[in-house]
N, C-alpha and C positions, 0 to 999 in steps of 0.2 A: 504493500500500500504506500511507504514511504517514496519508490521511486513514482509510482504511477501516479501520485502528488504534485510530485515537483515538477515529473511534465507539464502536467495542468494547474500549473499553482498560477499561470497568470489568467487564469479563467475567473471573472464573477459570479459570483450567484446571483442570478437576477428575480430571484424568488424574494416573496416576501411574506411577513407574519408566519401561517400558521404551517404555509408552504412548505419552509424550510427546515418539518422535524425533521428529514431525511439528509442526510451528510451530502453535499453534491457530489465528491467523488465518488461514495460510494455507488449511489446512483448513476453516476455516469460510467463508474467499472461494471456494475451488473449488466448495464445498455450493452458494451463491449461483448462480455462475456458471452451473454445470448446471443448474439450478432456471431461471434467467432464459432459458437452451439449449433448454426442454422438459425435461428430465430431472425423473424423479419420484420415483427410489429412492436407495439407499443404492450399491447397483450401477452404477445410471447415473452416480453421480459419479466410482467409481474408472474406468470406462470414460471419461469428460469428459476424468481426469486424464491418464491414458494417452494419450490421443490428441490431445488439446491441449498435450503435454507442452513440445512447443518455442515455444506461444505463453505458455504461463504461467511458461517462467523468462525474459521477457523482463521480468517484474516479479518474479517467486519466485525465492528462492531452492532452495527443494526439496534441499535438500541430502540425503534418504534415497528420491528418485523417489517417484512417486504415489502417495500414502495407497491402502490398502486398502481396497474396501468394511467391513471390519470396524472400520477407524479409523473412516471418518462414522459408523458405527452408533455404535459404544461414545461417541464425545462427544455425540451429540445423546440419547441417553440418561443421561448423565449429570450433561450439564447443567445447571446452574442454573437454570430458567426465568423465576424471578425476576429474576434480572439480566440475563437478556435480554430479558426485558419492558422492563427499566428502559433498556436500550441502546436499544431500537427506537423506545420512548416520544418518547428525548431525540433521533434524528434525525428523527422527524420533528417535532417541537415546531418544528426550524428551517424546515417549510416552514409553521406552524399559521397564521400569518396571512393568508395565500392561500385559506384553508380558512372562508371566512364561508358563510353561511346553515342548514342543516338537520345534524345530526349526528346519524344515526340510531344507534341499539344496537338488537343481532338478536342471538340465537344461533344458533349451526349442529352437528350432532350432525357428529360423525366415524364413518359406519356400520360402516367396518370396525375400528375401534381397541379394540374391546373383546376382553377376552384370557379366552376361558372359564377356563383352568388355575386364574388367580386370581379368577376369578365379577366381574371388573370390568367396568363398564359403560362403550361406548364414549364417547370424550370430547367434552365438549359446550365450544364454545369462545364467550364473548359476545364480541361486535365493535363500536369507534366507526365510523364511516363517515358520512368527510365527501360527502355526496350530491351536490354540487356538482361538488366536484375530483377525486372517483374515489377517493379514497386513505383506505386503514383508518389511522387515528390511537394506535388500542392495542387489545390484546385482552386476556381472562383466561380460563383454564379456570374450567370450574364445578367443587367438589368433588363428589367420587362421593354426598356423606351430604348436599350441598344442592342449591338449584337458581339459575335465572336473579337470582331476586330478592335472595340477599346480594351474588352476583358483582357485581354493576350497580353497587352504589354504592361498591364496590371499586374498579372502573375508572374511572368519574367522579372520583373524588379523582385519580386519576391522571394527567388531563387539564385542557388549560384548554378551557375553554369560555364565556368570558366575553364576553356580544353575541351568541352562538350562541342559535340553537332545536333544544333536543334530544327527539326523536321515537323512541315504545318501543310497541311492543305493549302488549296487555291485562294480558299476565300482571304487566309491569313498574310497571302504572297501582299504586303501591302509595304512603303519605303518606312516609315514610323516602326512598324516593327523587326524589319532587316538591321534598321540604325542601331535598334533598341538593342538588340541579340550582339550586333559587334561593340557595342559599349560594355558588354558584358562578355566579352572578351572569350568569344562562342563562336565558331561557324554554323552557317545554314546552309537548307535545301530543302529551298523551299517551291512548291506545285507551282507551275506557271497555266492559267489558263485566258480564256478571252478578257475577263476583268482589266487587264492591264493592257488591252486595246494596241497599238502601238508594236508597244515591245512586245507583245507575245509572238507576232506578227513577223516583227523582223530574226527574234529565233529560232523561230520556225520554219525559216526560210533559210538562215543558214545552216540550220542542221539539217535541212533535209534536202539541203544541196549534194549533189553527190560531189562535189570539185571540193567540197568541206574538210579538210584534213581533221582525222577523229582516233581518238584514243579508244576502242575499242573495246567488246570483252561478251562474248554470247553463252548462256548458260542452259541448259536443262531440264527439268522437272517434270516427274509425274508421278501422282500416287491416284488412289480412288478413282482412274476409267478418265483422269486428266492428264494432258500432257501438255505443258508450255515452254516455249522456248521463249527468254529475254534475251532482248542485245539493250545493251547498255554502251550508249555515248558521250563523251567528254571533248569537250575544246575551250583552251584557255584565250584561243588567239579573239578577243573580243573588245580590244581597245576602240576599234570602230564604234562597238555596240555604245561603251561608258560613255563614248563622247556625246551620244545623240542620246543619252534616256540618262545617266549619271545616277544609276542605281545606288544606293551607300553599298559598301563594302563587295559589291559584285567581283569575281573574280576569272568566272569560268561561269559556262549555262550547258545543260546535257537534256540526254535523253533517253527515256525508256519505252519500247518498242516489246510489246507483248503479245505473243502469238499464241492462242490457246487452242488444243481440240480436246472435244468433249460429246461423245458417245456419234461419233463420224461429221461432225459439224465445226468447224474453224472459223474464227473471230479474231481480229488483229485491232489493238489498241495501242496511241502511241501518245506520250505523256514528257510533257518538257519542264525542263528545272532549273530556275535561279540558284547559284550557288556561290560560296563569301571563300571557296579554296579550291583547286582543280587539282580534285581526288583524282585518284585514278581511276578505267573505268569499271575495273574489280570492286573496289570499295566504293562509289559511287551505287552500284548497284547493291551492295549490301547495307549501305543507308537508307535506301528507296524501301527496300524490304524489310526494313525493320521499323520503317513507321510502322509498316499494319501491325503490330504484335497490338498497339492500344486497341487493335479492332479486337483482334483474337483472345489477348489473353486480358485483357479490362473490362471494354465493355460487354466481350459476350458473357466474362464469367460473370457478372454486376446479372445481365440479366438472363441466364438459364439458371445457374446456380446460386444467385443471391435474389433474382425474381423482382428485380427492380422497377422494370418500367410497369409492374402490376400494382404495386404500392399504392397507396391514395393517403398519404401524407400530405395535405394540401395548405396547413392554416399557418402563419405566420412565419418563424424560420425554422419552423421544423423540417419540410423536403431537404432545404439547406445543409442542415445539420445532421438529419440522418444519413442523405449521402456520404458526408464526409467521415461518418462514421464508418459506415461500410468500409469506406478506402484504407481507414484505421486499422480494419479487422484484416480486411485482404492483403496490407503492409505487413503485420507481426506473422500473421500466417503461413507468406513468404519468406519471412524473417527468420522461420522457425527451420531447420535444416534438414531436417528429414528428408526423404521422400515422398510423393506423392499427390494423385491432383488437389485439386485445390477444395472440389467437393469431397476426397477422403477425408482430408485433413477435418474439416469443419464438421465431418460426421464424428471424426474420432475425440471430438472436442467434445461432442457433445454428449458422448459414452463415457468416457474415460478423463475422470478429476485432473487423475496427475499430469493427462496429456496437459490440459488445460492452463494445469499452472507451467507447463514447458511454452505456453504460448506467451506466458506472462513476463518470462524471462526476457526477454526483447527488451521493457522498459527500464531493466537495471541496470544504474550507470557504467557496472565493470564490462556492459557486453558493450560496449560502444567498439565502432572498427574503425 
């Protein structure tokens, strides 16, 4: 309890009077706990508390027996989320070094968190995601009145990322945050699509010049009745380009050319990239591909195995909050060294005490790396 305090010791309690017979950590380690169990509601936690009651005063005090489902609700809606960004931020910053090569940002909509009564629209949350190590590094809601594009260089100040290559979709390909990412002393590669009119236009045209002198590199794949072939291309020679568009930190622009068959049917997609370093086009193509891990190993686990986008957390900054919970759980989980997927794990958590307190182990200062 000691360590998992200190984490969150710059957390308020925004509870008041009679709210507050319940400890907030405590309360907000049972949230975890049940979360790390399978558990997905607010219900599920007073049910965790109740029924694991004699393993959690083996470190709890509990001195008013097990929060209510209406205690988790009423604190995760009232919370802070700011400051529990900033908590989240700071434990993992202690594993950030671990955390080298690709740092992807993605957004992910919450489908059910939109609350018609007040015409709010469900929330859309952007994510770091070290592609490597498994692990979300920070998140930010989007405001209801903006989109991906202010969030992005919001959360990047919030992070380090310094020796990192940080990788964004299209929409994100924007100069504000190209700047933002080489202030933070980062490479990108980042999606180029029609948004940026112009220059997408004249890349496009010289990489798909064939008189293009191109650093090369064609690769293979097929599992499941799929077979794709990538080529991956590279050209630094673009002094031309900076003169006429003066991209910040632009160094090189490539491209990836995706040929897929799939049960006697063939589709060819071909995809261009701003880039602040002229990788080569082996590693070039393995930045490309390591974006999608946010797809594969984030958002689909959030929603097949943590069943997210079915949620109806909708009132105040609860959605907020119990996302970043989640990301909390899916952090220490990966954290934890063992083997196995990510839905074993959180079954075994939810069987077995001692696993449990081995997931707990994450928060103690001597594990830092």
């Amino acid at each position: 309890m000691r360590d998992f305090i200190e984490t969150f010791e710059g957390l308020d309690d925004p509870r008041t009077g009679n709210a507050k017979r319940h400890d907030l950590h405590e309360v907000l380690l049972i949230a975890l706990l049940t979360t790390l169990s399978g558990g997905e509601t607010c219900a599920d936690m007073e049910l965790f508390a109740e029924t694991k009651l004699p393993f959690l005063r083996t470190f709890m005090t509990l001195e008013n027996g097990p929060p209510s489902h209406d205690t988790f609700s009423r604190l995760f809606r009232l919370l802070d989320p700011a400051q529990f960004r900033t908590c989240f931020i700071a434990f993992m910053q202690r594993f950030a070094s671990t955390c080298e090569g690709v740092i992807a940002f993605d957004g992910k909509s919450l489908r059910r968190s939109f609350d018609k009564a007040s015409s709010s629209s469900p929330l859309h949350m952007v994510s770091a995601f070290a592609a490597d190590a498994r692990l979300v590094l920070g998140q930010i809601a989007v405001d209801d009145k903006s989109n991906e594009i202010t969030a992005m260089p919001k959360l990047i100040d919030m992070l380090m990322l310094k020796g990192r290559v940080v990788t964004a979709d299209a929409l994100n390909c924007q100069r504000e945050i190209a700047a933002k990412i080489c202030e933070k002393e980062a490479d990108y590669a980042l999606a180029l699509k029609g948004n940026q009119g112009n220059l997408y236009n004249d890349v496009q045209a010289f990489l798909d010049d064939p008189d293009t002198p191109l650093d090369t590199v064609e690769t293979t794949d097929g599992d499941h009745g799929r077979i794709e072939v990538r080529t991956a291309s590279v050209s630094a020679d673009i002094d031309w380009l900076q003169d006429a568009h003066k991209w910040p930190g632009l160094e090189a622009v490539g491209k990836i050319v995706s040929t897929r068959e799939i049960g006697g049917k063939t589709s060819t997609q071909t995809r261009y990239y701003l880039l602040s370093a002229a990788f080569p086009a082996a590693r070039f193509n393995t930045i490309v591909r390591s974006h999608w891990a946010v797809e594969n190993s984030l958002h689909w686990v959030l929603d097949v195995t943590m069943n997210e986008d079915q949620l109806r957390n909708r009132l105040d900054h609860g959605p907020e909050n119990l996302a970043m919970l989640r990301h909390l759980a899916l952090n220490v989980a990966k954290l934890e060294p063992s083997k196995g997927s990510m839905r074993g794990k959180l079954k075994r958590a939810g069987w077995n005490n001692s696993y449990l307190l081995e997931l707990l182990a994450q928060f103690k200062r001597t594990e830092v790396r």
